[in-house]
Backbone bond lengths (Angstrom), bond angles and torsions (degrees), N, CA, C in turn:
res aa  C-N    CA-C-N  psi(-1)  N-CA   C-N-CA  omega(-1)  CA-C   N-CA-C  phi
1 X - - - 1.449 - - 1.531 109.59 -
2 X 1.112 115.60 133.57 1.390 123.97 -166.01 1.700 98.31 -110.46
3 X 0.991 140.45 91.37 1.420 148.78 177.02 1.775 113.89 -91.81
4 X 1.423 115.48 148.98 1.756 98.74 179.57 1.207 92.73 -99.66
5 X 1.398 107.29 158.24 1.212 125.29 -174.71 1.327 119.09 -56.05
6 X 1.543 120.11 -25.34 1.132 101.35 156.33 1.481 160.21 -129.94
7 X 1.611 96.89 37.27 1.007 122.88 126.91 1.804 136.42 -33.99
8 X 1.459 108.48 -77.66 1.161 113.89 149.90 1.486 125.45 -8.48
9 X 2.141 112.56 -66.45 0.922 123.37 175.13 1.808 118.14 -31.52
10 X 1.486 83.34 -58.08 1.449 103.95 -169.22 1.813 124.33 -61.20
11 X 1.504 100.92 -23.69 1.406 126.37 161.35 1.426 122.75 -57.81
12 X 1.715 107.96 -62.16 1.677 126.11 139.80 1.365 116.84 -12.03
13 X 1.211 118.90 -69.70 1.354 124.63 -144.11 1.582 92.51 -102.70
14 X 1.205 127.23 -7.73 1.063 133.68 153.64 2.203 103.17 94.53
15 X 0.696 115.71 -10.14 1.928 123.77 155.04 1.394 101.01 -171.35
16 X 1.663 99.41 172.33 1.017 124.23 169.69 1.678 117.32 -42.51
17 X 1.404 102.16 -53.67 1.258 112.23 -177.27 1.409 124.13 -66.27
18 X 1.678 113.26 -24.80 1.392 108.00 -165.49 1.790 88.80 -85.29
19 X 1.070 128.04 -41.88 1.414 126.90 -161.43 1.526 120.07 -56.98
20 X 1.673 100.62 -22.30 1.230 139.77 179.97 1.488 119.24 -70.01
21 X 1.638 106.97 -34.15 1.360 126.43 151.33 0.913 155.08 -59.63
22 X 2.057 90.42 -42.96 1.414 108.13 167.21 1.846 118.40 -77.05
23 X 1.324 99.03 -30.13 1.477 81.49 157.61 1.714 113.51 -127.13
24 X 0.995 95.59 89.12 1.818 131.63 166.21 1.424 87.37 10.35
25 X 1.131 139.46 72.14 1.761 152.15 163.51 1.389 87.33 -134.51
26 X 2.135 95.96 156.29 1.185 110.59 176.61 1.484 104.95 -79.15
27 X 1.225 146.66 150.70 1.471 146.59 120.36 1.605 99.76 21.78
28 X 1.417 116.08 -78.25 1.300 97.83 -148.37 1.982 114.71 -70.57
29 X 1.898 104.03 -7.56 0.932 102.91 173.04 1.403 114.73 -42.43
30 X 1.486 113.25 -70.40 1.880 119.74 175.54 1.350 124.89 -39.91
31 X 1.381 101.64 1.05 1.927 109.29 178.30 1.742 93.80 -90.90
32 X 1.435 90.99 -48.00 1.382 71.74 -161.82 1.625 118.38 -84.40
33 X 1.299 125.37 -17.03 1.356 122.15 159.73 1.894 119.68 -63.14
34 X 1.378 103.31 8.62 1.279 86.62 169.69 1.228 109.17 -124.38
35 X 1.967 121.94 6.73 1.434 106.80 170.81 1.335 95.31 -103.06
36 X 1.865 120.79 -13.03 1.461 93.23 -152.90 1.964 102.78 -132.63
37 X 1.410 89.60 16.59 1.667 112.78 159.04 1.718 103.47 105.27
38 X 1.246 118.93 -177.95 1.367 122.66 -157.89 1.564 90.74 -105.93
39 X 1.542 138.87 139.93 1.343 140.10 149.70 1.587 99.11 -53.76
40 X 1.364 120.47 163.47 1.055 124.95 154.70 1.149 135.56 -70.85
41 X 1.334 132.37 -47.15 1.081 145.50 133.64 1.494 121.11 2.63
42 X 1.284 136.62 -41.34 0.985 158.42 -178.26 1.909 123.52 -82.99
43 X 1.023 81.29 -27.46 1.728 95.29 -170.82 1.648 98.10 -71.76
44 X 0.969 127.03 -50.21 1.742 121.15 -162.93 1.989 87.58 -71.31
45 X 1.372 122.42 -57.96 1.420 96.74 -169.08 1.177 124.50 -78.19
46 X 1.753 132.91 1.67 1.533 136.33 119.85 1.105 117.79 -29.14
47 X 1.484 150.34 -58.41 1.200 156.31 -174.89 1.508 105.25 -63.75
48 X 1.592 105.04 -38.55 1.809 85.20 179.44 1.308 117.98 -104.84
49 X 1.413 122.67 11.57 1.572 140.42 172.22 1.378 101.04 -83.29
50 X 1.349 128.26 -29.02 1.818 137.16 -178.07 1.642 96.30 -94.99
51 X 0.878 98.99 -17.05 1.937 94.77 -179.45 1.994 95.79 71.16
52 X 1.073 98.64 65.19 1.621 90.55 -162.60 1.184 146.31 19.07
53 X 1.203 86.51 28.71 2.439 96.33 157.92 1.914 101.48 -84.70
54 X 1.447 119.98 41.77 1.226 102.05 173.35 1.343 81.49 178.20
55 X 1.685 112.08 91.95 1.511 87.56 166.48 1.401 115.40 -122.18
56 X 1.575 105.52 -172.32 1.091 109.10 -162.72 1.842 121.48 -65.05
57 X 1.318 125.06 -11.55 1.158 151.80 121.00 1.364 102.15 5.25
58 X 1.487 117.80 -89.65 1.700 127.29 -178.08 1.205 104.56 -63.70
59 X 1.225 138.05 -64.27 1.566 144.75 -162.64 1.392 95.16 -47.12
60 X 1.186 133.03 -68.72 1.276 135.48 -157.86 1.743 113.66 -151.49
61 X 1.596 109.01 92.62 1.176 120.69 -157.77 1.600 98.90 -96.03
62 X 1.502 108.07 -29.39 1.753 126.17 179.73 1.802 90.86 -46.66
63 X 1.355 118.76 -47.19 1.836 107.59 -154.37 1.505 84.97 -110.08
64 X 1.514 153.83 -42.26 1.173 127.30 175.83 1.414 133.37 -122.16
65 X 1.200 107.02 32.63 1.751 135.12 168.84 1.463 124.18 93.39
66 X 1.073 113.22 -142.76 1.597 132.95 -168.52 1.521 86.54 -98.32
67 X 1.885 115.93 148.17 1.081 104.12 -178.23 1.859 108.95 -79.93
68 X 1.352 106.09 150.67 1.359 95.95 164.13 1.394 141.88 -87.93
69 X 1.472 131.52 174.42 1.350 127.57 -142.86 1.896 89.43 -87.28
């Protein structure tokens, strides 16, 4: 199963809503980063809301690469 990363996140954090909490955004913010892509900006405090089971690596590999080993 090929899932996006942040999705996943959202699995992590256990809903939409709680992840939404953890980083102090409304709910519908996480709607829209998952139809209409992740800001960058966003990816490092995803990574530390997952405790790094989601990092910024996957989220957005275009601005900080291939994940590393």
């Amino acid at each position: 199963m090929n899932t996006k990363p942040i999705e996943r996140a959202i699995g992590i954090a256990g809903s939409q809503a709680a992840l939404a909490r953890l980083l102090s955004v409304h709910p519908m913010q996480i709607t829209h980063w998952k139809n209409r892509g992740l800001p960058k900006r966003w990816a490092i405090p995803i990574e530390q809301a997952t405790e790094g089971r989601v990092t910024r690596y996957e989220l957005r590999p275009d601005v900080f690469g291939e994940a590393r080993p």
